[in-house]
C-alpha positions as CSV (number, residue, x, y, z in Angstrom):
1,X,-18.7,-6.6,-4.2
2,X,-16.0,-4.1,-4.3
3,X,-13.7,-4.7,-6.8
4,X,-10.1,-2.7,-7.1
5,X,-7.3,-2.9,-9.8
6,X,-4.9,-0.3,-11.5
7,X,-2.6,0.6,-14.4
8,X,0.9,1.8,-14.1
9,X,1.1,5.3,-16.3
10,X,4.0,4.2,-17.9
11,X,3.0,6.1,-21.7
12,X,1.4,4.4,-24.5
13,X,-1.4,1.4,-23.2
14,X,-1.6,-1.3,-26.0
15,X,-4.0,-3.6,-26.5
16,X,-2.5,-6.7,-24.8
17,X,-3.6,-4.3,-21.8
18,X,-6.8,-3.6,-22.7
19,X,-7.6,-6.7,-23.7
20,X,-5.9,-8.1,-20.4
21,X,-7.4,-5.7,-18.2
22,X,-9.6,-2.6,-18.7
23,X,-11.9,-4.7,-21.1
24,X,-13.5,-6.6,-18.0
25,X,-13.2,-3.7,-16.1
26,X,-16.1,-1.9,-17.9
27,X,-19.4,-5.0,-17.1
28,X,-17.6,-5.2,-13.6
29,X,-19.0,-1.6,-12.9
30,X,-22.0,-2.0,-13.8
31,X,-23.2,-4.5,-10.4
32,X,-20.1,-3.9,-8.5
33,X,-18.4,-0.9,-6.2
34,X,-15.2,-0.7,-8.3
35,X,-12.5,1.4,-7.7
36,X,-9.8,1.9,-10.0
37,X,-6.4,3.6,-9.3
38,X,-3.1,5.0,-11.6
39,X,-0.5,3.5,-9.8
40,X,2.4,5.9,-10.1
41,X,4.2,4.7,-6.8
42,X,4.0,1.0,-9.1
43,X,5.7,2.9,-11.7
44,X,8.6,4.6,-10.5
45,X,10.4,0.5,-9.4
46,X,11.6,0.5,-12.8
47,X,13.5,3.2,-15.1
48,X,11.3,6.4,-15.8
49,X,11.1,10.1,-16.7
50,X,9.7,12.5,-14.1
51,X,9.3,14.8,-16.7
52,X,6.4,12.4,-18.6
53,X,5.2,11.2,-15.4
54,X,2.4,13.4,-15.3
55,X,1.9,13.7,-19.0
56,X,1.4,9.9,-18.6
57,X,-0.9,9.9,-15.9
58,X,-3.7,12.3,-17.2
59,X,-3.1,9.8,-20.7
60,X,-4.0,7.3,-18.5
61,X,-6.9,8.5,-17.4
62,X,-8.0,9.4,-20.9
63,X,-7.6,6.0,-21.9
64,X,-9.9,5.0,-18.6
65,X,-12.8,7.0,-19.6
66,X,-12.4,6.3,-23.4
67,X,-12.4,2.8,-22.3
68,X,-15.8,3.3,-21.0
69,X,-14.9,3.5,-17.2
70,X,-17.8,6.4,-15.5
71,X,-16.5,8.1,-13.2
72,X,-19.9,8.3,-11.9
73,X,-20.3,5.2,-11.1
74,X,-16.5,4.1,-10.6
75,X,-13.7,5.5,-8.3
76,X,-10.9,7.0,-10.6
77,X,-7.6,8.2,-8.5
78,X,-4.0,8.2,-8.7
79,X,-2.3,6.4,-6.0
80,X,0.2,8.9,-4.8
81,X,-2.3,11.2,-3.9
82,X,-3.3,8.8,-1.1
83,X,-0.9,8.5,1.8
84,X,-2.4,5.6,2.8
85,X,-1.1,3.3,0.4
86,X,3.2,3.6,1.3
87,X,1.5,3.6,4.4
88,X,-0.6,-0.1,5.2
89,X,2.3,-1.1,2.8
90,X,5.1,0.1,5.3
91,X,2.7,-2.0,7.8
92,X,2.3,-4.8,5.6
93,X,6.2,-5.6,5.1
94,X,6.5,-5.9,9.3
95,X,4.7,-9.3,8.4
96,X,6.0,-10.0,5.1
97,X,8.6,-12.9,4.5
98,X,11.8,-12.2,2.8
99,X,11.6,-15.3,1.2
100,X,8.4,-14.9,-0.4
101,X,9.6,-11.6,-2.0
102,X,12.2,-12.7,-3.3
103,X,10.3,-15.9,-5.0
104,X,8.3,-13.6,-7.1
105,X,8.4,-14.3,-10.8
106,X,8.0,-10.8,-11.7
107,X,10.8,-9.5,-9.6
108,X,13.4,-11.9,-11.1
109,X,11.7,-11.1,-14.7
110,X,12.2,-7.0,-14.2
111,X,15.5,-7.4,-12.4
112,X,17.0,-9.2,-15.5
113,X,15.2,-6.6,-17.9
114,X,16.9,-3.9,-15.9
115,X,20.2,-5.0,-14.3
116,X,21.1,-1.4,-13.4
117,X,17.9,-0.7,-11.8
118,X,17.6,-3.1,-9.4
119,X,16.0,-1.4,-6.3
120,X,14.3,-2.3,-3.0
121,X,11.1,-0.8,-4.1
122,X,10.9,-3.8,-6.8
123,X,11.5,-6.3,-4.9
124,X,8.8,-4.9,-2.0
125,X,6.1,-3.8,-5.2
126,X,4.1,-6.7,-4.4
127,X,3.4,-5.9,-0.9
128,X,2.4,-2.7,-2.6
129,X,0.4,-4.4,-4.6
130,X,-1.3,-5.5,-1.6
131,X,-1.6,-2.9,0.3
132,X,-3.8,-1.1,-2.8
133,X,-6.5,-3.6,-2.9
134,X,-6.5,-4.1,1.1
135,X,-7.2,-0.5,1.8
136,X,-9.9,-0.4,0.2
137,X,-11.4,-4.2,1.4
138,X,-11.3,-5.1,-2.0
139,X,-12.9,-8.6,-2.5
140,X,-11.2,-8.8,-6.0
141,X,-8.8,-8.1,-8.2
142,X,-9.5,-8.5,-12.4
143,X,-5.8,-9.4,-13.1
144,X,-3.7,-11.1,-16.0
145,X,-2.3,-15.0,-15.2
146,X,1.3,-13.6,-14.6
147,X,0.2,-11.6,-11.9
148,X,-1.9,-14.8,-9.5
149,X,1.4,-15.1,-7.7
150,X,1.2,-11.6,-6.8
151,X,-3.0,-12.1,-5.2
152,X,-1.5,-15.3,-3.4
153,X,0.8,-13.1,-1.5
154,X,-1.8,-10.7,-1.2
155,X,-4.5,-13.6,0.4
156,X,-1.4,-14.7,2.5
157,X,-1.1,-11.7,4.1
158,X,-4.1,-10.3,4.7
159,X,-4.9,-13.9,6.4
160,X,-1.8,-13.0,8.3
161,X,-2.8,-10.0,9.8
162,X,-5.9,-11.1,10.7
163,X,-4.6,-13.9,12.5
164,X,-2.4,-11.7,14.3
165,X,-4.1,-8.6,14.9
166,X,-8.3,-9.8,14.4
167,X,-10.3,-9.7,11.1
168,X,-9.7,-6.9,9.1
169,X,-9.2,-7.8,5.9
170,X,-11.1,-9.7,3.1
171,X,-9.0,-12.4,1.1
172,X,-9.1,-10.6,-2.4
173,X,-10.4,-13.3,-5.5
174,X,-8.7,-12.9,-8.6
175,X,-10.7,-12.0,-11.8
176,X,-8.9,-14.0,-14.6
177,X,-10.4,-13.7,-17.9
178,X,-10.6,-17.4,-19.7
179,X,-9.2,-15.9,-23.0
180,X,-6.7,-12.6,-23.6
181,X,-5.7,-12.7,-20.0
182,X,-2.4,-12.9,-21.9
183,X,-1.9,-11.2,-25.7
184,X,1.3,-12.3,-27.1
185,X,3.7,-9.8,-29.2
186,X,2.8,-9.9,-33.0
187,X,6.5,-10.3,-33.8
188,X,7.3,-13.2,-31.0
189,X,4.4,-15.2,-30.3
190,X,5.9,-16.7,-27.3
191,X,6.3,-13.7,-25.8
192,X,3.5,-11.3,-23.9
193,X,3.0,-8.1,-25.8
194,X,5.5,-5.6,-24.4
195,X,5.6,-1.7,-25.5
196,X,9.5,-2.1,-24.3
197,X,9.9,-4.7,-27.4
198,X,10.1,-3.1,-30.7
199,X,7.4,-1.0,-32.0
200,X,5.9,-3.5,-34.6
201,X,5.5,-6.0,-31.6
202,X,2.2,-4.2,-30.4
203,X,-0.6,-2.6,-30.8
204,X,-0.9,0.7,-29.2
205,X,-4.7,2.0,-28.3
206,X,-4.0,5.1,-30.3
207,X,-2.3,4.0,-33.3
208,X,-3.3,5.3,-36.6
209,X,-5.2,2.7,-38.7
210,X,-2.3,2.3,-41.5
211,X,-0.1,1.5,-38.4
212,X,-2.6,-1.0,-37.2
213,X,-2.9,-2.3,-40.6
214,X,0.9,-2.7,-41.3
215,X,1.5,-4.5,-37.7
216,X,-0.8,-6.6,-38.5
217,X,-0.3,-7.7,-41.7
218,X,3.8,-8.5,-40.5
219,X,2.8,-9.7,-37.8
220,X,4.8,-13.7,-37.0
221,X,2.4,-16.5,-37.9
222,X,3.0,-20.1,-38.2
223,X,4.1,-22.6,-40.7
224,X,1.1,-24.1,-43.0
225,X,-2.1,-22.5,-44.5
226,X,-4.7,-23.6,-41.8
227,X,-6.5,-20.8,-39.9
228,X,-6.5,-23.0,-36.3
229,X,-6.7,-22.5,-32.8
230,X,-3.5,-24.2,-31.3
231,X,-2.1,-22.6,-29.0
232,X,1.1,-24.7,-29.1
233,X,1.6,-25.5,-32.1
234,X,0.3,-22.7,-34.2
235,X,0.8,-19.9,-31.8
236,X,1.1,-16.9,-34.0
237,X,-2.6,-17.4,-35.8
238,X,-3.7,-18.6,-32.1
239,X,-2.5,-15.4,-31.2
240,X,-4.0,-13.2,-34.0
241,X,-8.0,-15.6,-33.3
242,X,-7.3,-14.6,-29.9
243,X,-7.7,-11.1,-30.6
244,X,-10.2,-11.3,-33.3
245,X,-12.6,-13.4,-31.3
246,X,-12.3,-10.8,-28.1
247,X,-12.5,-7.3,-30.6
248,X,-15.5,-8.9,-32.8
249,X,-17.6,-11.3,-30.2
250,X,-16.9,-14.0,-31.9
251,X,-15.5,-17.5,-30.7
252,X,-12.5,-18.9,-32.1
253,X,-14.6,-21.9,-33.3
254,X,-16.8,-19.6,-35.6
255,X,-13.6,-18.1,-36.6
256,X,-12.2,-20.7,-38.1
257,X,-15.0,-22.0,-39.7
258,X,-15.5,-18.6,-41.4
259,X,-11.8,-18.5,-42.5
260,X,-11.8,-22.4,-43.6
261,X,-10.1,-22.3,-47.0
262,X,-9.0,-18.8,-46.9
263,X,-5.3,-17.9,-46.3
264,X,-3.4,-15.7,-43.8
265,X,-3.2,-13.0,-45.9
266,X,-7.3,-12.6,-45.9
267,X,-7.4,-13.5,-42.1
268,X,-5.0,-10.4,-41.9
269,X,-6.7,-8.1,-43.7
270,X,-10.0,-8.8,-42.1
271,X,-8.7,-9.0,-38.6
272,X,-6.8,-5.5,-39.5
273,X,-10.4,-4.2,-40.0
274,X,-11.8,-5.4,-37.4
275,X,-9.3,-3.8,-34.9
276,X,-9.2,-0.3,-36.6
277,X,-12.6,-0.3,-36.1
278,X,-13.1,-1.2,-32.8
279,X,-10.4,1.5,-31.5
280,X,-11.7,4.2,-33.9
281,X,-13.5,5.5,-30.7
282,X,-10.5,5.5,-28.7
283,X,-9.2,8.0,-31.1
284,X,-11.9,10.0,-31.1
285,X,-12.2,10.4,-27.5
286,X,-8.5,10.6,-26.7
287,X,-8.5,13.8,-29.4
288,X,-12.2,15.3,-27.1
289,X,-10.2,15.0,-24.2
290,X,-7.1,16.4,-25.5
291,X,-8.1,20.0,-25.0
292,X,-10.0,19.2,-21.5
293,X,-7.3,18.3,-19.0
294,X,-9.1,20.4,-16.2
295,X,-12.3,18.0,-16.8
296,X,-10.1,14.9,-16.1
297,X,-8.2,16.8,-13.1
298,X,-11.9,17.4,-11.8
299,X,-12.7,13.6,-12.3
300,X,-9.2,13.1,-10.3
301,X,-9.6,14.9,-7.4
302,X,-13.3,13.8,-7.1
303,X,-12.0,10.1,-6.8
304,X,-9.1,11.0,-5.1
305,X,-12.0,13.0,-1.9
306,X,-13.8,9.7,-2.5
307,X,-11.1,6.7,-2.4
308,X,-9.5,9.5,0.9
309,X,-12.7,8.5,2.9
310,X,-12.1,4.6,2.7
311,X,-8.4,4.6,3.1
312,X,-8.6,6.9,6.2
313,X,-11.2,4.4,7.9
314,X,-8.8,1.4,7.3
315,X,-5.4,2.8,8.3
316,X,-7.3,4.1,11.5
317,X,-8.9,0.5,11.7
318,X,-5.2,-1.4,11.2
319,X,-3.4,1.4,13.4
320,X,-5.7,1.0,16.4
321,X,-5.4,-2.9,16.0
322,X,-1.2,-3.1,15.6
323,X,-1.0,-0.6,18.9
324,X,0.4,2.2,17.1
325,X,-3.2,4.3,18.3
């Protein structure tokens, strides 16, 4: 199956993406064709510096191989360098209703957050969106619950065009992981873990440990002593097991049996552990790959000749079929 999905290189990951994203990312590879993008065109719909752009995107990619993506085995590219993709999105929009942009949770959500950056390429990112996985013929997409609105359009239209034009295009699944689809900010519980919140909010991949460990340790919890799983009415510790249980293997049933009797302060300590830990490699890998930016530029263009190949068979495939060949 070939499966596609990308990050926007907008700095610092944290681990509400990882955990969201990349994490499945790394068994997906092993049985399936997966090809996995930097989607800079994504990135520049809401308020950035060109300076960092590129500084972000080969940080990006660090974190993609740290993660444990091979770029033997998986495609790695940035978008931009492929044509293709503002062009089957151009395409795309032809079809696309108005109404159903305009609908889109994320749009409204990123219009309020930036009322003086309100732009066309926003409101048209999901067709975007689309136009990424369809390229390629993904079959699906590993994505976080607030972005299934985004695969429906996505299914919609490339149903659409094959309806109008003749089967082309597979109807992308999304990949939605059961638990950490959606890591909440340590300091609001209620809200999804944002690196455009304050810094104490999140956990950044390359945080020191006694950064970790302080986050952690203030992080919002709940009223009572009970270490529990409930997501609506304890949502801070829910939160916190959430994490534990994805970082350590554990379920949040064996978590809170280990924890029965013990307070918040020793869950926090432990799960502080437990997280330094499991990112020490991160660390140690972004530092490797630090002094070797012409290694990950090599692994760039490589996936950039490779994803090239694909896109340039399905834009002369969708061309030829609209009457524009």
């Amino acid at each position: 199956m070939r499966i596609f999905s990308g990050i926007r290189p907008t700095g610092d990951l944290h681990l509400g993406n990882y955990l969201g994203a990349i994490k499945q990312w790394i068994p997906l590879q092993q049985i399936n064709e997966c090809v996995f993008c930097i989607v800079d065109l994504h990135a520049i719909t809401t308020p950035y510096d060109p300076k960092k752009l590129q500084k972000n995107i080969l940080e990006t990619t660090a974190i993609y191989l740290a993660a444990g993506i091979n770029p033997e085995k998986s495609i790695i590219f940035v978008q931009s360098q492929i044509k293709e993709h503002a062009e089957l999105a151009w395409l795309l929009e032809t079809i696309t209703p108005m109404g159903e942009l305009k609908r889109m949770t994320q749009f409204k959500e990123k219009s309020e957050q930036h009322k003086d950056y309100i732009n066309a390429g926003l409101l048209n990112y999901p067709v975007l969106m689309a136009a990424d996985v369809l390229l390629y013929k993904g079959e699906a997409v590993p994505v976080g619950k607030d972005q299934e609105q985004h695969i429906e359009l996505m299914r919609s239209l490339a149903k659409k065009f094959n309806q109008k034009f003749g089967q082309t295009f597979k109807e992308p699944e999304s990949l939605i992981l059961k638990e950490g689809s959606k890591i909440m900010s340590l300091t609001d519980p209620k809200k999804k873990m944002s690196k455009s919140d304050e810094p104490k909010s999140c956990i950044f991949l390359f945080d020191a440990p006694e950064d970790i460990t302080k986050k952690i340790m203030s992080a919002t919890t709940d009223s009572g002593k009970d270490i529990k799983y409930n997501i609506t009415k304890k949502s801070g510790i829910s939160n916190l097991l959430t994490i534990y249980s994805l970082l350590s293997g554990k379920t949040t049933q064996e978590l809170e049996k280990e924890f029965k009797g013990k307070n918040y302060g020793e869950f926090k300590k432990s799960l502080a552990e437990v997280v330094v830990n499991y990112l020490e490699p991160f660390r140690r890998k972004q530092k490797e790959l630090a002094s070797r930016e012409a290694y990950i530029q090599e692994i760039l263009k490589k996936g950039q000749d490779r994803a090239q190949i694909i896109a340039k068979a399905t834009m002369q495939e969708v061309k030829e079929k609209m009457g524009l060949v």
